[in-house]
N, C-alpha and C positions, 0 to 999 in steps of 0.2 A: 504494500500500500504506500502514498502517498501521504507523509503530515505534513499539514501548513501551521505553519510560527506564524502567528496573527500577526499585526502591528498598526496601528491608527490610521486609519481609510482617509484620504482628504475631502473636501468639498466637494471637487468633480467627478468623486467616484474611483479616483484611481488610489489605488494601494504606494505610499511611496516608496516602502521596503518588504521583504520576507524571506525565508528562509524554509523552501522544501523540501522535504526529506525523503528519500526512498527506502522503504525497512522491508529487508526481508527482498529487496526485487531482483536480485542474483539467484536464488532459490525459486524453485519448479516445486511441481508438487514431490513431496518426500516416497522414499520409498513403498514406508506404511501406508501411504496415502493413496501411490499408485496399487499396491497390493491388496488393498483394499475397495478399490475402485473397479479394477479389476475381477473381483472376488460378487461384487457387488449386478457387473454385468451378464456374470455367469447365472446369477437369479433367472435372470430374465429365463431361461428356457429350461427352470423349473416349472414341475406341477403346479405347486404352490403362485406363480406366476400368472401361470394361464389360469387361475381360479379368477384370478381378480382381473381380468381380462372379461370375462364371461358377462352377458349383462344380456338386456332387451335390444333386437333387433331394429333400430330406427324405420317404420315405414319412408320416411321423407324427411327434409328438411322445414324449419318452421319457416326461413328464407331466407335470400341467396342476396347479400350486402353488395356494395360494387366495389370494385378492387380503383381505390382512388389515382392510379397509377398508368401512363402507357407503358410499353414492352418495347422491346428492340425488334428495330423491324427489319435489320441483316439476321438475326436469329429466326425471326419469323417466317419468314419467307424460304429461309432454309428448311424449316419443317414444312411446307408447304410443298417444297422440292425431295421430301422424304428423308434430310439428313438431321441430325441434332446439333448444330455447332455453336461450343463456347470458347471464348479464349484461341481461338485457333485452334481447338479441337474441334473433328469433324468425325460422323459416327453413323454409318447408316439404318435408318430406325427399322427398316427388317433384320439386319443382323444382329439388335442391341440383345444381350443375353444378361440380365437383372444378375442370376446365379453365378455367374463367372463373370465379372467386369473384370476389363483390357482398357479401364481408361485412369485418367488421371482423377486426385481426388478433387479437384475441384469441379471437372467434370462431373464427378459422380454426385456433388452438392447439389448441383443444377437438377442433374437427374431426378435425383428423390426428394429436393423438398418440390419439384414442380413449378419452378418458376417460370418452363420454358411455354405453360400454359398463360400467363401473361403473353408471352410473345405470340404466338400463334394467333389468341383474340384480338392484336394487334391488327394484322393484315388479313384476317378471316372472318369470313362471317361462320354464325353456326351453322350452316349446312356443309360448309367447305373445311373446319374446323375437327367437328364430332367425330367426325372417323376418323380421324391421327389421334386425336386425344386419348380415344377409347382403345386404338392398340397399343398405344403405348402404356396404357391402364390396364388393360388386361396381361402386358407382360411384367409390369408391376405389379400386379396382385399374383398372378402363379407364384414368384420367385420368391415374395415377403407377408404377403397379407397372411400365413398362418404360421410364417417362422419368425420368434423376433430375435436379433440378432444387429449387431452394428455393421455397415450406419445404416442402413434405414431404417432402423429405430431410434435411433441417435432423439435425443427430448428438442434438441432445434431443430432439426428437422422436421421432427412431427409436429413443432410448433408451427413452423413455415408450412408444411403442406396442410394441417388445420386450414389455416388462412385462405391457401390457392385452392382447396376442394369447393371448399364452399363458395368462395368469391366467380369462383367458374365451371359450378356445377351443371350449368345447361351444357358443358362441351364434354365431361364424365359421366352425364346420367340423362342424356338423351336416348339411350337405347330404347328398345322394345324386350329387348332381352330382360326378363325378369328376375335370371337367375345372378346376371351381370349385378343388375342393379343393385339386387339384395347386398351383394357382396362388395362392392364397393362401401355400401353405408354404414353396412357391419364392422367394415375393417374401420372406417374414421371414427364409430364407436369404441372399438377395441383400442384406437390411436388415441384415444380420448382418455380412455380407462389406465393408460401405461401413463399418460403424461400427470395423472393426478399425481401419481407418486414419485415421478421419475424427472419433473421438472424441473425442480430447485440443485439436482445434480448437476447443471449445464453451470459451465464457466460461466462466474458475473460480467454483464455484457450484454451484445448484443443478443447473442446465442442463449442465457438463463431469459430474458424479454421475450425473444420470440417463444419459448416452451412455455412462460405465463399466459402470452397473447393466446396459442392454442387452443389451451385449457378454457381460457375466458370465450373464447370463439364459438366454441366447442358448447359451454354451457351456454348461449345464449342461441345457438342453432340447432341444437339437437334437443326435440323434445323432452320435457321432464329434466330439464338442465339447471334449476335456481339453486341446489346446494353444489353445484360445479362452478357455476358462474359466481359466489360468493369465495369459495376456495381459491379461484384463479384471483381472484380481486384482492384478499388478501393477499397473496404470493406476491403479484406482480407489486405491490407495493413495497414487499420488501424486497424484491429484485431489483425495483428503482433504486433504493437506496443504495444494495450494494453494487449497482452498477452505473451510476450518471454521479458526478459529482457535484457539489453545490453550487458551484457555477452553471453546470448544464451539460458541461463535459462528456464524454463516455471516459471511463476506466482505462481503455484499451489505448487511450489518447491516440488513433487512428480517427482520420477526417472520414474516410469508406464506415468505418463502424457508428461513426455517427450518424451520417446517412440514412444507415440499413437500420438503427434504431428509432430513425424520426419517422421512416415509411413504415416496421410493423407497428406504433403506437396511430398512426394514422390510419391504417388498413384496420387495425381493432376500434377503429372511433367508430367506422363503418359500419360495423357490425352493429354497435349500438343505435346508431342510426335507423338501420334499417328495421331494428323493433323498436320505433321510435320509442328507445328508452335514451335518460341523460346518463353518460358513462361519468362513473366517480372524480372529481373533481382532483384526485391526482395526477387523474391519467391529461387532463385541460394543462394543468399545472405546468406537466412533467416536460410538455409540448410547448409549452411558451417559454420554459429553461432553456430547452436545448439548442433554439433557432439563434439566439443571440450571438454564442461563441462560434458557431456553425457560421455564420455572418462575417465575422470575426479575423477568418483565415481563409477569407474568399478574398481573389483579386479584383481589378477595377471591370476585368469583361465577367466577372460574379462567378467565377468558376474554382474549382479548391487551389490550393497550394498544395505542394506534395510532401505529404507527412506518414513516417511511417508506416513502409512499405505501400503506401494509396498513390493514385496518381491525380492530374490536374483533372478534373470531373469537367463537363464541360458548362459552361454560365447557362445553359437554356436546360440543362439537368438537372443543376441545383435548385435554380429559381421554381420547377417544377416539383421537385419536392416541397420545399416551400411554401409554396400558393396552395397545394394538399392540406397541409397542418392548417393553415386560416391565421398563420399569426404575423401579425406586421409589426416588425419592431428594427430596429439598427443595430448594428454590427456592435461587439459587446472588445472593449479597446484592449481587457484585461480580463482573458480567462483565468485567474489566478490559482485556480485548482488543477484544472485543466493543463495550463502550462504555457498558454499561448499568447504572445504580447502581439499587438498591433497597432503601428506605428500608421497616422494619414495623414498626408497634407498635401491641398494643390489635389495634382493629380496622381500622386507617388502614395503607392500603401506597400507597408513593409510589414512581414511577420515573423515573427522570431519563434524557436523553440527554447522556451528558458524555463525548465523543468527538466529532474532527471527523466529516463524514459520508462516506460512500463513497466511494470512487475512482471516475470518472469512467467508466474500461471495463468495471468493473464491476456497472453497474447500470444503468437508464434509469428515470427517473420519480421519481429520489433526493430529499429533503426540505434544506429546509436549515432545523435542527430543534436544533441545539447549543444545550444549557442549560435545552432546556424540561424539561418535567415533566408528569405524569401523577398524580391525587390520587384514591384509593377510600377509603371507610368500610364495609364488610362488604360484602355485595351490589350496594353505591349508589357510584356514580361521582359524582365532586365535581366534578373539573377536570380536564377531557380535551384531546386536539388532535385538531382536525376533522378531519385524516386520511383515509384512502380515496380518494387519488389513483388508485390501479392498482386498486380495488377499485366503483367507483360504476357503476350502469346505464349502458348505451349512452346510454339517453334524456337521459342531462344534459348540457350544453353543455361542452364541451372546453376550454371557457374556463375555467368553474368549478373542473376537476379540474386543470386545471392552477395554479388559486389555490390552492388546497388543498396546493402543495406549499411555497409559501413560509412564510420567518419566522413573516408576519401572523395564519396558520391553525394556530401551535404557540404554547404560555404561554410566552412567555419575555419577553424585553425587543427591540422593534424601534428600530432608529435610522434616523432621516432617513427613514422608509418602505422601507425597502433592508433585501433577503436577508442575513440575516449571510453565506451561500454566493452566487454569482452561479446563476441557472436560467438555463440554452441551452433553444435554441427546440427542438433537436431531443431533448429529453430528459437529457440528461447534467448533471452541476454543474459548474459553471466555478467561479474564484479566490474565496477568500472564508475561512472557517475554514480555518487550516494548521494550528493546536498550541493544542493543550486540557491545561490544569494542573489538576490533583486534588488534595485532600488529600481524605480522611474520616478521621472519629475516633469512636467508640463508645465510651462513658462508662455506668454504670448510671443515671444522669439522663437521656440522650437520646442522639444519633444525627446527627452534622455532616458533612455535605458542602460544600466550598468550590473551584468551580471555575471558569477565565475559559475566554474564548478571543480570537480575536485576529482573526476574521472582519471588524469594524470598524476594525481598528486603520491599515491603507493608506491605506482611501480618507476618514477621518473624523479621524483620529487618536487613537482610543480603546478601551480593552480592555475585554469586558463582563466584569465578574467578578459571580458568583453563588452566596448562600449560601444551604443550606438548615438549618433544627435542628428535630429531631421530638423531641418529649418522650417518653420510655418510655412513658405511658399513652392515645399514640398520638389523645392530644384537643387539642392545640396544637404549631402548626408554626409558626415564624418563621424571616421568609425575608430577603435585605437585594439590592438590585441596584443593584450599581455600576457608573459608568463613567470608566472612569480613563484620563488624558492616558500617548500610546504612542508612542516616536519623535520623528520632527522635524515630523510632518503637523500644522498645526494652522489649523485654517476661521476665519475671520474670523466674527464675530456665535455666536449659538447655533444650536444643533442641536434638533431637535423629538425626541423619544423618548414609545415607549407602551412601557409592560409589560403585557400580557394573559395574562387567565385567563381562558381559554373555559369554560361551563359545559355541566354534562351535563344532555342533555333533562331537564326537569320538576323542574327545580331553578328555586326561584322568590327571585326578591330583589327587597330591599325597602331601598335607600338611604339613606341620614341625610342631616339638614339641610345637616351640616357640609362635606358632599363629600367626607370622609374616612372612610366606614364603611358597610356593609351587611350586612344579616341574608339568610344564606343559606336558604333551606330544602330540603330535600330531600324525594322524594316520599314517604318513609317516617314524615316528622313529623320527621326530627331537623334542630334546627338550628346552625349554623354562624355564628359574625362574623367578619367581614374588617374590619380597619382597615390604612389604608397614611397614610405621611407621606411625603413629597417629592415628591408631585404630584397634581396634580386628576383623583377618582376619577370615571367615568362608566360609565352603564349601555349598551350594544349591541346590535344585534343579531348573531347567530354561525349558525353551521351544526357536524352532527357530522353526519359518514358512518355508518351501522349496520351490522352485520354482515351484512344483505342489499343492500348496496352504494349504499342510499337516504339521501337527504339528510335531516336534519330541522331544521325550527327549532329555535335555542335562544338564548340573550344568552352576554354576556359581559363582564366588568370590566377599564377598561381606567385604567390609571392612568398619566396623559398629564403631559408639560411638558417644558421646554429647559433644555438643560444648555449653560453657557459652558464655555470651554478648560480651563478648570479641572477639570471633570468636574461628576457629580453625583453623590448616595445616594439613592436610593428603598428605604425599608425598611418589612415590611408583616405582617401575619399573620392564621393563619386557627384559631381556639380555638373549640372546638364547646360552644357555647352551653348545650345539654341533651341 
């Protein structure tokens, strides 16, 4: 987990110091815990198990909510042409075999919670529709509907497919088959009856939210549902808790996780809706929390910044989720739990990561991303992080996506080539960032963030401290990057250190004699100068992730040299030219 060191709010709302702590986020779950966990699944396909599975047979649904969401209409269309493709996986739906899958797991996500039934409603009517849906239903139901077994019993999932059965029921339960039918309704019965108990197992997150939404789904569509749908109400409200944090955050500090939890609390509004009942005043709450920081860490074309393994979402996606929830509010400057600072002025908005990064059990594919930063000028992206770790085609090498999550792939300052966080091989962060310091100060002149961490400090002996200052008319940023001697640790000779700024595709630059300056430009004509002092500036090659999960070329400025025991100052700036 994450503690925040309070300290006196000012007037405008901004925090002007604190000090966050990550406890325990090197650590995954413990052995016991997996042994246990473990021990725990094997239930499942006890007797004992299928007792509490067993129930009344649903005749019907009481009604069928509307999924407040469009689909992807390259996926769609692809089912339409008989394939299933996500991520650059492609998969032909007569050959799909449920019992022995041959695909990736995030393919296989797609598969069983059923989201690719969003897509297909997308470009389909239900005449054109029903008969994909229902064979790829009925190849779902032979392989899992009387085995339960992961994942397709997985509790998020079943929470997700709760949601897509019922939200697009006319495209699963159009048959005339009786025996179809029955069995379909039985099984989201019996997916009902697993999720009562088996909910609150799911990582806190978006993942424990969706197996609430389920449950609550679940009780307010399937007949004789009012002590399921009070079960689920209380759940998800402590699921809230231990998953959003009091700024509005998710846990997972993933922009993609925040997302996918603002669409199933929105998809479960729907459900209320539609037996025009009013959903609990947490779940209103929970939804006008989360949009502000969500805001927050969007650029000037409203699209994400790339955080933690997520990639740049595009502006007419996000706003689309958005307009779903109904809440109108402004971008939130200071997610202070969260992690996320946001610098604006003019047409320049900058976002920082100034938090340690996630806990360990809580996420897979985590960044180790403290102190960088993210640069926009209206529409135009300046200085990005390559990003799109959990978000890049099948087709690229696992090696790459896996580079993609270190230090080297975010603007910040790297030392000795080493993660400010340690990355495990199986996904999780090990030791590295524990305690990140903050001040910010907003002044009618500009706009100060000054924040270290302490990632470096064990194994090198040094703290990166990082400052940023935006001028109010949002055309000159100066930034200063120290590293300051921390403890008793101290290396014999010098340390090598880079600071990079990765740049955004079709930004082109043009270097000075001197090795300390270069003219930015951007594809819109405007330009940009960078000069840095305390080390030798070079030009690179880089990569960004795009929001269709593809690589692309781009450079990057990297401003290199070794610092003795003493420390060093690299201080630099970026003032827009014209």
């Amino acid at each position: 987990m994450i503690e925040v060191e309070e300290r006196p709010i000012e007037a405008d709302g901004i925090e002007p110091g604190k000090r966050l702590i990550r406890v325990g986020g090197d650590k995954g779950l413990s052995l016991a815990e997996r042994i246990s966990e473990r021990l725990y699944r094997l239930t499942w396909r006890t007797p004992i198990h299928g007792v509490r599975l067993k129930g009344r047979h649903p005749l019907k649904l009481i009604a069928v909510p509307d999924d407040p969401f469009a689909g992807d209409v390259a996926r769609g269309r692809a089912l339409l042409d008989g394939r299933v493709l996500f991520a650059g996986e492609a998969r032909e739906i007569k050959g799909l075999n449920f019992a022995k899958p041959d695909w990736s797991r995030r393919m296989g996500d797609y598969l069983h919670s059923f989201a690719w039934l969003r897509d297909l409603s997308t470009v389909a009517t239900r005449q054109q529709a029903s008969p994909i849906a229902e064979a790829l239903m009925r190849r779902w139901l032979d392989a899992h509907a009387d085995t339960v077994s992961e994942p397709a019993w997985r509790p998020d999932l079943w929470g997700r497919r709760v949601q897509f059965w019922t939200a697009h029921a006319p495209l699963i339960l159009s048959s005339t088959d009786l025996v179809y039918r029955s069995k379909v309704l039985n099984t989201l019965a019996r997916g009902a009856r697993h999720l009562d108990g088996t909910a609150d197992k799911a990582a806190p997150g978006a993942g424990r939210l969706a197996a609430w939404a389920g449950v609550i789904t679940a009780g307010l569509l399937i007949p004789a549902g009012e002590p399921r749908r009070k079960l689920g109400e209380s759940g998800l409200a402590k699921a809230i808790q231990a998953s959003v944090f009091g700024d509005g955050g998710i846990v997972a500090r993933s922009p993609l996780a925040q997302i996918d939890a603002l669409m199933l609390l929105t998809k479960l509004r729907a459900a209320y809706d539609v037996r025009r009942l009013e959903p609990p005043e947490f779940l209103n709450s929970t939804l006008a929390r989360m949009v502000p920081p969500l805001l927050g860490i969007c650029h000037g074309d409203h699209g994400l910044s790339s955080w933690q393994g997520g990639g740049p979402l595009r502006g007419e996606d996000v706003d689309a989720v958005i307009a779903a929830t109904g809440v109108r509010t402004r971008p939130l400057k200071q997610a202070r739990d969260w992690g996320y600072q946001r610098l604006a002025a003019g047409q320049t908005v900058i976002v920082v990561d100034a938090a340690p990064p996630p806990v360990a059990r809580l996420v897979e594919g985590g960044c180790g991303s403290t102190l960088a930063f993210e640069m926009s000028e209206g529409p135009q992206r300046l200085i990005v992080n390559c990003g799109g770790a959990r978000t890049l085609s099948i087709n690229v090498p696992a090696a790459l996506a896996e580079g993609l999550r270190t230090t080297a792939a975010h603007s910040t300052l790297v030392l000795a080539d080493s993660n400010s966080t340690a990355i495990h091989a199986d996904g999780t962060l090990g030791k590295g960032v524990a305690e990140v310091e903050l001040n910010r100060q907003e002044s009618e002149a500009s706009s100060r963030i000054e924040a270290s961490h302490d990632g470096y400090a064990k194994r090198f002996g040094f703290v990166h401290r990082r400052q940023l200052i935006l001028s109010a008319d949002g055309r000159d940023l100066r930034g200063e990057d120290m590293l300051l001697p921390a403890g008793k640790k101290r290396r014999v000779g010098e340390i090598g250190f880079a600071v990079r700024f990765h740049l955004a595709p079709g930004v082109q630059v043009s270097p000075t004699a001197d090795g300390q300056a270069a003219l930015l430009r951007l594809p819109s004509g405007t330009l940009w100068q960078f000069r840095c002092r305390g080390g030798a500036l070079t030009v690179e090659e880089s990569l960004w992730v795009d929001a269709d999960g593809r690589a692309q070329s781009t450079l990057q400025l990297v401003v290199s040299g070794e610092t003795p025991a003493g420390g060093t100052n690299v201080s630099w700036a970026l003032k827009r030219a014209m």
